[in-house]
DRENDO-1510 file (C-alpha; in Angstrom, 1 decimal, always signed):
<recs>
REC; n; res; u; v; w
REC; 1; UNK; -49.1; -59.3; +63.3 .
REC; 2; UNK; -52.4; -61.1; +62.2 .
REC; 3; UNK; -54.9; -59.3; +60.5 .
REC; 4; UNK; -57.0; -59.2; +64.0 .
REC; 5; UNK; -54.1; -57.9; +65.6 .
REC; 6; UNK; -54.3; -54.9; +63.3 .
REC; 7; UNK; -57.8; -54.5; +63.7 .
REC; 8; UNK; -57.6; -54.3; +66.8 .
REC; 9; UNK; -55.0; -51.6; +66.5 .
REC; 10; UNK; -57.7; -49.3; +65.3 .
REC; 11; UNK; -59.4; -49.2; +69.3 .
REC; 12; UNK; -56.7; -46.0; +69.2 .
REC; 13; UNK; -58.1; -42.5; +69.6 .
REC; 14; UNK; -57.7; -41.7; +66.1 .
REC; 15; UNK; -59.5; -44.8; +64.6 .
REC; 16; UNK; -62.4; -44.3; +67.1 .
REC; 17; UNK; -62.4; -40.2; +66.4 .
REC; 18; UNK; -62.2; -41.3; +62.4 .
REC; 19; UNK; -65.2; -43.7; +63.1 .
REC; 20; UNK; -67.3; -40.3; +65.2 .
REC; 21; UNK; -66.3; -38.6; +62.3 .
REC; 22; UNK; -67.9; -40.6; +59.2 .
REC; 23; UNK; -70.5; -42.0; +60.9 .
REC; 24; UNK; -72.8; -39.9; +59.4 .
REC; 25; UNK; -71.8; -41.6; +55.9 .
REC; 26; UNK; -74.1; -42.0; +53.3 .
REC; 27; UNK; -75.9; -39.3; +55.4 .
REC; 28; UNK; -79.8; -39.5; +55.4 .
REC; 29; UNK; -81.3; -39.5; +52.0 .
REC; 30; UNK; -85.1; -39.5; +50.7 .
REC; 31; UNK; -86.2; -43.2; +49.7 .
REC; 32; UNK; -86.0; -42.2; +46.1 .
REC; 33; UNK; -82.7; -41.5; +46.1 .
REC; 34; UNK; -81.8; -44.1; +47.9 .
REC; 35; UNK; -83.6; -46.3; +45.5 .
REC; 36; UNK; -81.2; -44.8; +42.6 .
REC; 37; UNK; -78.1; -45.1; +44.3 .
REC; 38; UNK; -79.1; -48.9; +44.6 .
REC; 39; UNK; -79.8; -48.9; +41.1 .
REC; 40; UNK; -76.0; -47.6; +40.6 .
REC; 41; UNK; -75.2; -50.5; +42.6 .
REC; 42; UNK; -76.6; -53.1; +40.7 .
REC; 43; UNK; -74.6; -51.7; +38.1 .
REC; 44; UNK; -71.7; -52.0; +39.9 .
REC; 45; UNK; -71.9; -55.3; +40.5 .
REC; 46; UNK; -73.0; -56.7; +37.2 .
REC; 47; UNK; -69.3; -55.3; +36.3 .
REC; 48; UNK; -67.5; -56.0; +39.5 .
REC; 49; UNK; -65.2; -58.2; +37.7 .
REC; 50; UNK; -64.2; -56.1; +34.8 .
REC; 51; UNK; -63.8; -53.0; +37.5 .
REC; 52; UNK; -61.4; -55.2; +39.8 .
REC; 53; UNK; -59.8; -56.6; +37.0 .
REC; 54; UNK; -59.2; -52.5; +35.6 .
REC; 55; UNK; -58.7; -50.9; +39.2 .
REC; 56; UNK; -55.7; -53.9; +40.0 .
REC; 57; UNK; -54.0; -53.3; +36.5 .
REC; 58; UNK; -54.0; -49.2; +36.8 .
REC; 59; UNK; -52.3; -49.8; +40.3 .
REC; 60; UNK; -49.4; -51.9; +39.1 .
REC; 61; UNK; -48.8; -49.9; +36.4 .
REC; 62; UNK; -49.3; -46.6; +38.0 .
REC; 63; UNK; -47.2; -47.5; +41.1 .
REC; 64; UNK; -43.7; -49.1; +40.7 .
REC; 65; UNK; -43.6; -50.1; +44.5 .
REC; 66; UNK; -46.7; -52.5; +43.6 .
REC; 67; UNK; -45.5; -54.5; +41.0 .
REC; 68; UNK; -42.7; -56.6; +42.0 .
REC; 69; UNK; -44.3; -59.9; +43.1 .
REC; 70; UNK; -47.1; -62.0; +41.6 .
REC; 71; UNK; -48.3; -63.0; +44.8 .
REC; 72; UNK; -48.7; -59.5; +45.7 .
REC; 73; UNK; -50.0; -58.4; +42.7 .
REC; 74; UNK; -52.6; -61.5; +43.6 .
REC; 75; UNK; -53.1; -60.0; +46.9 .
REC; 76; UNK; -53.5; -56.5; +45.7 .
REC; 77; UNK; -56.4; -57.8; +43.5 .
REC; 78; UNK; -58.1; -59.1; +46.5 .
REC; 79; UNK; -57.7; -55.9; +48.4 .
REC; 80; UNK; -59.4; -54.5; +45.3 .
REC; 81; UNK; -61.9; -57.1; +45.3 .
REC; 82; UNK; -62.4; -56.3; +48.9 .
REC; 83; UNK; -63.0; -52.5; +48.9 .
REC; 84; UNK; -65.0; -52.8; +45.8 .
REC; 85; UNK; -68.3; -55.3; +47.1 .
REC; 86; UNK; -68.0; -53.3; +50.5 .
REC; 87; UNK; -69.0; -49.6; +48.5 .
REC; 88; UNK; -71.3; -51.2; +46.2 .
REC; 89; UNK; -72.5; -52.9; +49.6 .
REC; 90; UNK; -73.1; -49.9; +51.3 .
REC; 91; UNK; -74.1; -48.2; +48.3 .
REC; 92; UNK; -77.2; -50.3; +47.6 .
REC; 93; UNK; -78.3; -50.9; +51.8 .
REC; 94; UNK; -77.5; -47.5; +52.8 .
REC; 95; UNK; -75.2; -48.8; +55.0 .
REC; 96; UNK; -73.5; -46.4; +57.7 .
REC; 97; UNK; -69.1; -46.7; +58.0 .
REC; 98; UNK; -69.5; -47.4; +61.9 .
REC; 99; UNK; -71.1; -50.6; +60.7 .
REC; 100; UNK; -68.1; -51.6; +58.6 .
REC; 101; UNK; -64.9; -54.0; +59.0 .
REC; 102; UNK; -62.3; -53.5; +56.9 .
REC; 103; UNK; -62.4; -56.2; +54.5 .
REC; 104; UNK; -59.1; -59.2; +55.5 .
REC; 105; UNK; -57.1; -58.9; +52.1 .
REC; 106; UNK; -57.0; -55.2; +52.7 .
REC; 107; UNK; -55.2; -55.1; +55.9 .
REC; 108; UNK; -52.8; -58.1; +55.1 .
REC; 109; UNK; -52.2; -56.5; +51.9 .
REC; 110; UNK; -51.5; -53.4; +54.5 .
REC; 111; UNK; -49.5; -55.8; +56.4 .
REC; 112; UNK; -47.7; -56.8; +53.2 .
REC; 113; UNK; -46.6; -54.0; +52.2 .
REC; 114; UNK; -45.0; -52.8; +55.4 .
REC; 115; UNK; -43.0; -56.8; +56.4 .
REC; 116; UNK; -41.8; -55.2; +52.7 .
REC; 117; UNK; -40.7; -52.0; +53.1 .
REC; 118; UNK; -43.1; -50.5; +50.4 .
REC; 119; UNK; -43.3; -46.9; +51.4 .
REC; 120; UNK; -46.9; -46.0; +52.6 .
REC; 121; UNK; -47.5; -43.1; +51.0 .
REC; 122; UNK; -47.9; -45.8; +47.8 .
REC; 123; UNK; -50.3; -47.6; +49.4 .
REC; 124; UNK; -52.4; -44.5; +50.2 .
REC; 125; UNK; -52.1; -43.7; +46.6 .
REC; 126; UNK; -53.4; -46.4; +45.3 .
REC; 127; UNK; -56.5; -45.8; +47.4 .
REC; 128; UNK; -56.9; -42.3; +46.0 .
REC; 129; UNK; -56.4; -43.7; +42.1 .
REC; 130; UNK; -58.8; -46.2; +42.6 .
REC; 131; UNK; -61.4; -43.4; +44.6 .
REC; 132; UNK; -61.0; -41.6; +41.1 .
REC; 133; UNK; -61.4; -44.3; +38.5 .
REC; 134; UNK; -64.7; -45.7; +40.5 .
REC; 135; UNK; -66.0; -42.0; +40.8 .
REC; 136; UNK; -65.6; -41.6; +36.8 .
REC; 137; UNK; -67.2; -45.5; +36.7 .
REC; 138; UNK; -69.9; -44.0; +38.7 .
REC; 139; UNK; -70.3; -41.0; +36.7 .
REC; 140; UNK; -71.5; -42.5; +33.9 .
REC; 141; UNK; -73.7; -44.8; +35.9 .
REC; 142; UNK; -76.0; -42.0; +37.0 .
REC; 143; UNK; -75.7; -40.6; +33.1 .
REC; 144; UNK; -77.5; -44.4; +32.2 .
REC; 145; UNK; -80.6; -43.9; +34.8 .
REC; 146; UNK; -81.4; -40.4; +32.5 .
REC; 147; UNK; -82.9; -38.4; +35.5 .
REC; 148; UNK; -83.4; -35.1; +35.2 .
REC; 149; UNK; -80.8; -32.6; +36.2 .
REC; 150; UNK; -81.1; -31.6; +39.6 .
REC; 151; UNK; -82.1; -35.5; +40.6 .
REC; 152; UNK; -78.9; -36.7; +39.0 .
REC; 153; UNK; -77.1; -34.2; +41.2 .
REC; 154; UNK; -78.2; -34.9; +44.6 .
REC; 155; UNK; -77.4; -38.6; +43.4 .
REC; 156; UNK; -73.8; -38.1; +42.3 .
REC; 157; UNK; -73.5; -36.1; +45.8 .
REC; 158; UNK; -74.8; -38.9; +47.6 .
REC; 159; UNK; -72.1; -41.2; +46.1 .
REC; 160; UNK; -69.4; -38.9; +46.2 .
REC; 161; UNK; -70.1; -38.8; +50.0 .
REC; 162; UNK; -70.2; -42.3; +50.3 .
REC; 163; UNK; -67.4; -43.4; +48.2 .
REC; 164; UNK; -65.0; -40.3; +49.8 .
REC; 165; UNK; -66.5; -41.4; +53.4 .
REC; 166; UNK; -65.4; -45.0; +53.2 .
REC; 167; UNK; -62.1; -44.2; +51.7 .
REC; 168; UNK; -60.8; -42.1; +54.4 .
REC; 169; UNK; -62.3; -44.2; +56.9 .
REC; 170; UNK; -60.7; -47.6; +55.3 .
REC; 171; UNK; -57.5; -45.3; +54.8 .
REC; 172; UNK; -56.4; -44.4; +58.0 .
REC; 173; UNK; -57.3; -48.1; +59.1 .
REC; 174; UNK; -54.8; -49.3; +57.0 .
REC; 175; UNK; -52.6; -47.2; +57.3 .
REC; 176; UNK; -52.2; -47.6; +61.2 .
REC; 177; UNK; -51.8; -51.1; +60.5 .
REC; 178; UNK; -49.0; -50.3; +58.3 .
REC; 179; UNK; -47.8; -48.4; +60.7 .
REC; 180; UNK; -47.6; -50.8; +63.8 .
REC; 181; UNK; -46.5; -53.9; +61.8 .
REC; 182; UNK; -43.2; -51.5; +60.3 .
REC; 183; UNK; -42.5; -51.0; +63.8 .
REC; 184; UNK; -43.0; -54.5; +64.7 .
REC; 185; UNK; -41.4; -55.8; +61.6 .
REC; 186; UNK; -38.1; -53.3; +62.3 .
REC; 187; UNK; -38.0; -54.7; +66.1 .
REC; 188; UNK; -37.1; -58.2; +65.1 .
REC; 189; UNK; -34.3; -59.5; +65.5 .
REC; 190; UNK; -31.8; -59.0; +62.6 .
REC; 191; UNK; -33.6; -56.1; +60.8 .
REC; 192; UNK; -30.4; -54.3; +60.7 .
REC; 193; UNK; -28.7; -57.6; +58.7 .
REC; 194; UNK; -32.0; -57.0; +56.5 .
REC; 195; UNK; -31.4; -53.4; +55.8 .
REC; 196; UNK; -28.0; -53.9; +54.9 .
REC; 197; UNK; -28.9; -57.0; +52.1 .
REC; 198; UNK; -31.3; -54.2; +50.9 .
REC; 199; UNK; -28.8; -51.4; +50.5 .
REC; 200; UNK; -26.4; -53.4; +48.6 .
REC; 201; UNK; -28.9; -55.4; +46.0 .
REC; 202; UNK; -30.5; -51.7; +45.3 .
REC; 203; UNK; -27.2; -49.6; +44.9 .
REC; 204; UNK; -24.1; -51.1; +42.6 .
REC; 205; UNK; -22.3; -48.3; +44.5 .
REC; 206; UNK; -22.3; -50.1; +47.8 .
REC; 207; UNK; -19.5; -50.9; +49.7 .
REC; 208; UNK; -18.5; -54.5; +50.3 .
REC; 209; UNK; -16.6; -53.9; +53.2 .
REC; 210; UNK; -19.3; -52.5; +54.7 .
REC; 211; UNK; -21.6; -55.3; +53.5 .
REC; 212; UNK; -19.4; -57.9; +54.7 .
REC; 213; UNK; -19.1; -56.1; +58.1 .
REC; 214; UNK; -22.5; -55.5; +59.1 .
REC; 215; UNK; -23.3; -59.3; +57.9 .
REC; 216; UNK; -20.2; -61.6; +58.4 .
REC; 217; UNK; -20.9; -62.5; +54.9 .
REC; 218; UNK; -18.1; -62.8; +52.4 .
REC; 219; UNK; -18.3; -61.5; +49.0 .
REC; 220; UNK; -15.5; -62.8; +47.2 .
REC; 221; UNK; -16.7; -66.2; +46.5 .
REC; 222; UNK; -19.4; -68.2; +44.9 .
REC; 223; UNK; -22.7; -67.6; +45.8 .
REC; 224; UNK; -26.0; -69.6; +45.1 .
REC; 225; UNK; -29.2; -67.5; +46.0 .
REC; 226; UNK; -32.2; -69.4; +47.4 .
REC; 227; UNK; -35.9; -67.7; +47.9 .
REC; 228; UNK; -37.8; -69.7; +50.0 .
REC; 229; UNK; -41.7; -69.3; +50.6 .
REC; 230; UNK; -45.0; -70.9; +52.2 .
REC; 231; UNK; -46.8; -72.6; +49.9 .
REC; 232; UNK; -50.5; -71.1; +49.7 .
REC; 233; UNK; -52.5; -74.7; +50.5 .
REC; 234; UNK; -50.2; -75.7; +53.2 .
REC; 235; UNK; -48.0; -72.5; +55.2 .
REC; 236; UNK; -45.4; -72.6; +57.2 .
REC; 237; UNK; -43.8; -70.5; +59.8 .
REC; 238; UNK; -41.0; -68.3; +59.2 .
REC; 239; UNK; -39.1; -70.3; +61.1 .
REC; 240; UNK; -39.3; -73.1; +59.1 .
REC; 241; UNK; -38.8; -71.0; +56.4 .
REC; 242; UNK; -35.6; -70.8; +57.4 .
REC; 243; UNK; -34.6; -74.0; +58.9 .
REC; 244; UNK; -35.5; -75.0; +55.4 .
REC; 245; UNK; -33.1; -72.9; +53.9 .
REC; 246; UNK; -30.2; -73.7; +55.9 .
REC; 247; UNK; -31.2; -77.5; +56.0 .
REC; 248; UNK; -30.4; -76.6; +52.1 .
REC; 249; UNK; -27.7; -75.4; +52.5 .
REC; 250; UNK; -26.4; -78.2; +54.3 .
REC; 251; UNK; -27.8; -80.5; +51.5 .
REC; 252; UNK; -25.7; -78.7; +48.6 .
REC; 253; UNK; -22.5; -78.6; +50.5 .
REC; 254; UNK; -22.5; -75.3; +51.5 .
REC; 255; UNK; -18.4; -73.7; +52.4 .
REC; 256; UNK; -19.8; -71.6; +54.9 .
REC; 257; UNK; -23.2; -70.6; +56.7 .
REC; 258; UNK; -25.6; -69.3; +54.5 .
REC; 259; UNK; -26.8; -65.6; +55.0 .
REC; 260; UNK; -30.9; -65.9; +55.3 .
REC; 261; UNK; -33.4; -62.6; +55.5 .
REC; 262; UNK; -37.0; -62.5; +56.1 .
REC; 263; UNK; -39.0; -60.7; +53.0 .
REC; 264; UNK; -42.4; -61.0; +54.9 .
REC; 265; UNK; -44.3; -63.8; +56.9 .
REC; 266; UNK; -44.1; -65.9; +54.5 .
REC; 267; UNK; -40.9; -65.5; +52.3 .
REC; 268; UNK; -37.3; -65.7; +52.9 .
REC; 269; UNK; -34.3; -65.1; +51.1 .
REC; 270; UNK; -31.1; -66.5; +51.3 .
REC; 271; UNK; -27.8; -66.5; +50.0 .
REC; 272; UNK; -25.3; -70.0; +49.5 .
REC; 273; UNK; -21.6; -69.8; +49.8 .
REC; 274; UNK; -20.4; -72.9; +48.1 .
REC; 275; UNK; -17.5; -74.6; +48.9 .
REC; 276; UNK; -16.0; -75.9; +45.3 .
REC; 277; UNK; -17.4; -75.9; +41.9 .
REC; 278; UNK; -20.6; -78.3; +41.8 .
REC; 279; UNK; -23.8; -79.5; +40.1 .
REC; 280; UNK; -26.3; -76.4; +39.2 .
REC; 281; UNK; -29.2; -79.4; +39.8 .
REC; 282; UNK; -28.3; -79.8; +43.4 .
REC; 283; UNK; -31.3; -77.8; +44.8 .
REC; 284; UNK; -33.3; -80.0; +42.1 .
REC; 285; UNK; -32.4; -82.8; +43.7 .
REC; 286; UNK; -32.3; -81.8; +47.4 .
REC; 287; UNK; -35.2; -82.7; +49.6 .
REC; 288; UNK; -37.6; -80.0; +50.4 .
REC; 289; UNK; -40.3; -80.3; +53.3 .
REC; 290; UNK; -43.9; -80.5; +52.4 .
REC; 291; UNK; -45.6; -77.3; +52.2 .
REC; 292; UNK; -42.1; -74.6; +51.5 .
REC; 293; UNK; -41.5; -73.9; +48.1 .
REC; 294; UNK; -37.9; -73.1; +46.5 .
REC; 295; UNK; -36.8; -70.5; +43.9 .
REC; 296; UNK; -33.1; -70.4; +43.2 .
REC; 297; UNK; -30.6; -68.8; +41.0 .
REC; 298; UNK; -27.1; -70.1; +39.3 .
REC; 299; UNK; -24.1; -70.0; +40.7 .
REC; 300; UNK; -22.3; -66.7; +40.5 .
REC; 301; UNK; -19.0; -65.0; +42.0 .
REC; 302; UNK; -18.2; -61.7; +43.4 .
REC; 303; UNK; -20.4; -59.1; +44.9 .
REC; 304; UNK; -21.5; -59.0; +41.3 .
REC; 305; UNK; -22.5; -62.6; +41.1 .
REC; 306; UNK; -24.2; -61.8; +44.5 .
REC; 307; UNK; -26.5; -59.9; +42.6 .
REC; 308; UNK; -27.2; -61.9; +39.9 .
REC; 309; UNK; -27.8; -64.6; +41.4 .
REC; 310; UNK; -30.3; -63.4; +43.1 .
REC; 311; UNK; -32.0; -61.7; +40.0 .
REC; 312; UNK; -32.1; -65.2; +38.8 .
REC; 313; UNK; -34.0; -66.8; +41.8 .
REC; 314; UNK; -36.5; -63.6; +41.6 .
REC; 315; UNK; -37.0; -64.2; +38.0 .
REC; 316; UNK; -37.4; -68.0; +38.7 .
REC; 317; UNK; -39.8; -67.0; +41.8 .
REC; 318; UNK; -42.3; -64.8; +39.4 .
REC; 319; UNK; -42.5; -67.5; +37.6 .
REC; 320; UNK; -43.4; -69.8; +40.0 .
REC; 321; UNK; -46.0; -67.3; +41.7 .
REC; 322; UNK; -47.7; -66.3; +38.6 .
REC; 323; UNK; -51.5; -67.8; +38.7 .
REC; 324; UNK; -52.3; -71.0; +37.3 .
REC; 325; UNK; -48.5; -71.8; +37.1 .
REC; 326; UNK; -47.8; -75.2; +36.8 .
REC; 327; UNK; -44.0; -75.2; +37.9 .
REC; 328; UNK; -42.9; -77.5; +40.3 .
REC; 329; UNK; -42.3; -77.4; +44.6 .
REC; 330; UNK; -38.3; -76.9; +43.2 .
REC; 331; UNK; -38.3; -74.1; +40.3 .
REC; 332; UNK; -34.6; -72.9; +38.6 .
REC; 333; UNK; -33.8; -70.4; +36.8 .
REC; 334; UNK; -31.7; -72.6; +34.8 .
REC; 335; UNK; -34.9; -75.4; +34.0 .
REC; 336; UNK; -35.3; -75.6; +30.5 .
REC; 337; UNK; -37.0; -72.1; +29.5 .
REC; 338; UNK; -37.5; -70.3; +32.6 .
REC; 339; UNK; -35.4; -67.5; +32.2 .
REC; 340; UNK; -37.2; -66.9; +28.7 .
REC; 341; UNK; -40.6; -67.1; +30.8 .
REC; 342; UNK; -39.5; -65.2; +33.2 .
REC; 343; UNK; -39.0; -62.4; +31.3 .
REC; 344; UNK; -42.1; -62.9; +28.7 .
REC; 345; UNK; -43.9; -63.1; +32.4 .
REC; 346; UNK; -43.1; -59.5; +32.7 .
REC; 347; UNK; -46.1; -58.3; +29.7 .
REC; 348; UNK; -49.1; -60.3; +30.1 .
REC; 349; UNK; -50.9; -58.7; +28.0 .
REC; 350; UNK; -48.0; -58.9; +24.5 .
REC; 351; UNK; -47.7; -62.5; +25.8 .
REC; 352; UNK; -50.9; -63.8; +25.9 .
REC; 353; UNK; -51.4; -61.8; +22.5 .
REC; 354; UNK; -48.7; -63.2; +21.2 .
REC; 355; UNK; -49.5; -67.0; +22.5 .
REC; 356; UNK; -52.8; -67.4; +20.7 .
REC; 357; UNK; -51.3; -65.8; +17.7 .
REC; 358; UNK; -48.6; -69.1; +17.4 .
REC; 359; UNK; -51.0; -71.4; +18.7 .
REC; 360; UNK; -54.1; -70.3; +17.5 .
REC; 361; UNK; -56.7; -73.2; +18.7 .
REC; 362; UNK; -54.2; -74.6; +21.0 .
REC; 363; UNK; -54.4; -72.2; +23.5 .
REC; 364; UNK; -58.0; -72.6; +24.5 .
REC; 365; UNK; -58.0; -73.5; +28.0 .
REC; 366; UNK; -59.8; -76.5; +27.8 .
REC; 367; UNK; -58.3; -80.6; +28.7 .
REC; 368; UNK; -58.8; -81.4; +25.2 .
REC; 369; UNK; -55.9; -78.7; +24.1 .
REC; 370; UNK; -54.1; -79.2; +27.2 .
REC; 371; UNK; -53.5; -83.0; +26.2 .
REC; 372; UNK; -52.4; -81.5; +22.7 .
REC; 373; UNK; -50.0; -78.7; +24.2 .
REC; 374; UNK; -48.5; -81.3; +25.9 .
REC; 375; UNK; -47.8; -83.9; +23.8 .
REC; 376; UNK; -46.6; -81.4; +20.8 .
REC; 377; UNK; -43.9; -79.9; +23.7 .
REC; 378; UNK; -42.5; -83.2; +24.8 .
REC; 379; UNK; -42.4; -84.1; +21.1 .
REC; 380; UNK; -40.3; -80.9; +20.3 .
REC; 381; UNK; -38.2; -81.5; +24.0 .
REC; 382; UNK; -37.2; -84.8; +22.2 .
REC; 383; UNK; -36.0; -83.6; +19.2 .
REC; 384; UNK; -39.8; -84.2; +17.1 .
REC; 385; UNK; -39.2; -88.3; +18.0 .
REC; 386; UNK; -42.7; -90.2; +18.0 .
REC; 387; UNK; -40.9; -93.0; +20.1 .
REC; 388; UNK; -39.5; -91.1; +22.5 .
REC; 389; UNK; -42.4; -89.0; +22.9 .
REC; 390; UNK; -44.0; -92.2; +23.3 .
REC; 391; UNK; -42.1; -93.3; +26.0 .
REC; 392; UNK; -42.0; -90.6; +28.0 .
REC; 393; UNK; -45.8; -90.1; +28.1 .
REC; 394; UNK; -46.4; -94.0; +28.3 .
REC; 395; UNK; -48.5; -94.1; +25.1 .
REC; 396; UNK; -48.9; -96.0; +22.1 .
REC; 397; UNK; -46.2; -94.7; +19.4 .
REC; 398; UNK; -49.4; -94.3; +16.7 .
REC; 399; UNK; -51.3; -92.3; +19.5 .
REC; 400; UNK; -48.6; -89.6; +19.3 .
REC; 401; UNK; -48.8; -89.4; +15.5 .
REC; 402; UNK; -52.3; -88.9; +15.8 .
REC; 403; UNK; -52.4; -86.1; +18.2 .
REC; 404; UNK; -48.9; -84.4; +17.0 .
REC; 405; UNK; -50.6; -84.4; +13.6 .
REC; 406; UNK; -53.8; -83.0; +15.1 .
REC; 407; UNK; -52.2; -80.4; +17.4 .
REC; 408; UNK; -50.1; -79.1; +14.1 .
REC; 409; UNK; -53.5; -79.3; +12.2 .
REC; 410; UNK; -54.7; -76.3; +15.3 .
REC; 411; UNK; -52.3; -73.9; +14.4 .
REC; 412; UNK; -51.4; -71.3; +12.0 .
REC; 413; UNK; -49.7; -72.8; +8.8 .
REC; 414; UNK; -45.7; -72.7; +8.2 .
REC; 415; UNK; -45.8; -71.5; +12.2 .
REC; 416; UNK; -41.5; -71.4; +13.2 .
REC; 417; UNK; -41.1; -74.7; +15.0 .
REC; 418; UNK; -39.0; -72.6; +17.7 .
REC; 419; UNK; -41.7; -70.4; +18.4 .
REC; 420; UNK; -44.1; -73.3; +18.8 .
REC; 421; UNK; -42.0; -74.6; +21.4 .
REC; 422; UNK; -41.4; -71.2; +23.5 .
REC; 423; UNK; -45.4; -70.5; +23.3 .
REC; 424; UNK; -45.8; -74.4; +24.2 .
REC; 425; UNK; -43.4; -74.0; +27.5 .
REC; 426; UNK; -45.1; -70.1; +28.2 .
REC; 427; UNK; -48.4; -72.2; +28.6 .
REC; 428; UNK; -46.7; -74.8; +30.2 .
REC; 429; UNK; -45.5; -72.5; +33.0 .
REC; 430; UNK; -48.0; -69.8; +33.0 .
REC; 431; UNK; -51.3; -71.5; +32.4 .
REC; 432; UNK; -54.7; -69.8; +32.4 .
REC; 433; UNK; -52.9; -66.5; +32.7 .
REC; 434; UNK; -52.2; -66.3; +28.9 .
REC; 435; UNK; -54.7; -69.3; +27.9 .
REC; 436; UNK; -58.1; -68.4; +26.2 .
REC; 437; UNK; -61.0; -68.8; +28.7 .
</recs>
C-alpha cells in the first residue's frame, strides 16, 4: 500500500467522525493570545533540530520495537521531523486539524512498522512520549515570554489543546493505516512461510521439524544468509528483490533452492543452502543488479548456524544502513572490520566519544582530514609500508610520508597503533555519524 492508499483509507466513518470531532482545534482564541502562541512557535522552530534530534533518540531508547534498523530509525526521524513543523505550523497560523494532511514519513513509517510486524500499540506510544516531552518543551517556552499568571495559563491551555488535538487526530490516522496494510501485508502470498522464519529466529526452543515442514527448508546443512534491499537513490520492486536473491543463489552454487522472505517493500531476506564447502567471498564477487543492495553473513551449519548466519548479515546490514556509510553495493560480515563496526555501531554516542578521543583532529569532518584518515588506514591495512601505500593510492612514495607524518602529527601522542586503525575503519564505515561537524 502507498502512502496515498492509506490516506485514503481515512475516507472511513471513523477518520471523518475523528476529523467532526477536532475540528474545533486550536479553538477560537483572542488575537493576543494568538500572538503568544506564535511567539512559542518561533521558539519552536529556532530548536526544531535539537527537539527532533531529542524526540527520535528518547523513542529508540524508550521502545525496543523501534530500534532494530537504521533505516528505520532514519525513517522514524522523519516521522518526527514531520509531526514536529506541522504543530509548530499550526501553532503559529492558528491553523484548524480539518485543514491538515498527515505529513508522508509518518504514514510510511506507519506502513513500516506494520510490513514489520512491530506491534501498534508501540507506535501509539511513541506518539504519546513525544506529546509529553514537547508539552514539557512548551512549558518552559511560555515560562521565557514572563506573562503574568492568568495570561500564561490561557496560553499553556491553548497549546495543550492544540498539541493533544493533532495527536489524536494524527493517531488514529495512522493507526488505521497500520491497520489496513497488516491486513494486506498478512494476505500475501507466503505470510504463513514468513511467520514460521519469524518463530524460529526469535525462540531457540523451536522445533525444526516443524520449521522444516511448514517451509520445505532443511536445517541440517550449511546455510549462507543473504538480506537484500532497494537502494534509496534507485528502488526496486519486491520482486526484483527477490529474483535478485535467487539469481544469487544461482551465482554461488547454491545445493538447493534458497528460502527467500519479504521484511517490507523494500527488503528481503533469504537463506543459501550450499552445496559443498566454498569461498566466503563468493557474494563479493557475484554480480548484483544496479540499484539492490546485499548484506550477507558466513557460512554456518545446523539450525544453529541458521541463526547465526543471519545475525551476521543483520549485523553487516546495520552497518551498511547507518547514515553517511560509505560501505559498498556488496557489504560482509566477514570484510575486514565489520563485525567490530557492527557492534561499535550499536552506541553512537561511546563511539563517536570515543573516535575523537583516538583521533583527535582527524575526525573533523572536513576533505582535508578525510584525505588523511585515509591514507593513515591503507598505510596500517599494509602493514605501515610507504610503497605499498603508495601503490595502492597511486601516489608519489614521498607524498605518503608527508601526509602519514602529518596525520600522526593530528593525534594524541603514543596513541595504540591498533586503536588508530579500528577508529580509522569506524569512520571509514560510519562516516559523519561519529565525525565532528
Amino acid at each position: 500500500m502507498t502512502g496515498s492508499g492509506a490516506f485514503r483509507s481515512m475516507s472511513t466513518a471513523a477518520g471523518d467522525a475523528a476529523r467532526d470531532r477536532l475540528a474545533g482545534v486550536p479553538a477560537a482564541a483572542g488575537s493576543e493570545l494568538l500572538e503568544h502562541a506564535a511567539l512559542v512557535a518561533k521558539m519552536l522552530r529556532e530548536g526544531e533540530s535539537e527537539l527532533v534530534a531529542e524526540l527520535s533518540s528518547m523513542m529508540t531508547r524508550g521502545i525496543d520495537q523501534l530500534d532494530t534498523d537504521p533505516k528505520l530509525i532514519e525513517l522514524l526521524a522523519a516521522s518526527v521531523h514531520g509531526n514536529v513543523s506541522t504543530i509548530i505550523h499550526v501553532l503559529a497560523n492558528d491553523i484548524p486539524i480539518e485543514h491538515l494532511q498527515p505529513a508522508t514519513a509518518a504514514v510510511e513509517y506507519a506502513l513500516r512498522l506494520a510490513q514489520r510486524d512491530v506491534p501498534s500499540n508501540s507506535l501509539v506510544r511513541a506518539y504519546h512520549m513525544g506529546q509529553n516531552s514537547m508539552m514539557h518543551r512548551c512549558y518552559r517556552l511560555v515560562e521565557e515570554l514572563d506573562l503574568d499568571a492568568e495570561a500564561s495559563m490561557a496560553l499553556i491551555r491553548h497549546i495543550s489543546d492544540v498539541v493533544f488535538g493533532y495527536i489524536d487526530w494524527i493517531t488514529l490516522y495512522v493507526f488505521e493505516a497500520y491497520e489496513d496494510e497488516r491486513r494486506r501485508w498478512l494476505g500475501v502470498e507466503g505470510n504463513v512461510q514468513s511467520a514460521a522464519i519469524h518463530t524460529f529466529l526469535d525462540s531457540l526452543d523451536a522445533d525444526d521439524r516443524d520449521f522444516e515442514s511448514e517451509t520445505g527448508y532443511r536445517l541440517e546443512r550449511r546455510h549462507l544468509a543473504l538480506i537484500v534491499w532497494s537502494a534509496d537513490d534507485d528502488p526496486r520492486e519486491l520482486g526484483a528483490l527477490t529474483r535478485a536473491a535467487r539469481d544469487l543463489a544461482v551465482q554461488i552454487g547454491g545445493g538447493g533452492d534458497p528460502i527467500v522472505t519479504a521484511i517490507d517493500r523494500s527488503t528481503v531476506w533469504a537463506w543459501i543452502p550450499l552445496a559443498v564447502r566454498g569461498d566466503d567471498d563468493s557474494v563479493a564477487q557475484a554480480t548484483v543488479p544496479p540499484g539492490v543492495r546485499v548484506a550477507w553473513g558466513l557460512p554456518a551449519s545446523g539450525a544453529r548456524g541458521f541463526r547465526r548466519t543471519h545475525e551476521q548479515a543483520r549485523a553487516a546490514y546495520s552497518v551498511a544502513t547507518t547514515p553517511g556509510s560509505s560501505a559498498g553495493q556488496v557489504v560482509g560480515f566477514g570484510d575486514r572490520g565489520v563485525a567490530v563496526v557492527s557492534l561499535l555501531a550499536r552506541e553512537l554516542d561511546s563511539t563517536r566519544a570515543w573516535v575523537h578521543e583516538v583521533l583527535g583532529g582527524l575526525a573533523e569532518d572536513t576533505p582535508n582530514a578525510a584525505m588523511l584518515r585515509e591514507t593513515l588506514s591503507v598505510y596500517f591495512a599494509t602493514k605501515e609500508s610507504h610503497l605499498h601505500t603508495a601503490e595502492r593510492l597511486n601516489l608519489h612514495r614521498n607524498t605518503v610520508k608527508y601526509r602519514v607524518g602529518k596525520a600522526l602529527a593530528e593525534v594524541p601522542r603514543d596513541r595504540d597503533r591498533l586503536d588508530l586503525a579500528l577508529a580509522l575503519k569506524v569512520c571509514e564505515f560510519l562516516g559523519p555519524t561519529v565525525l565532528d561537524r
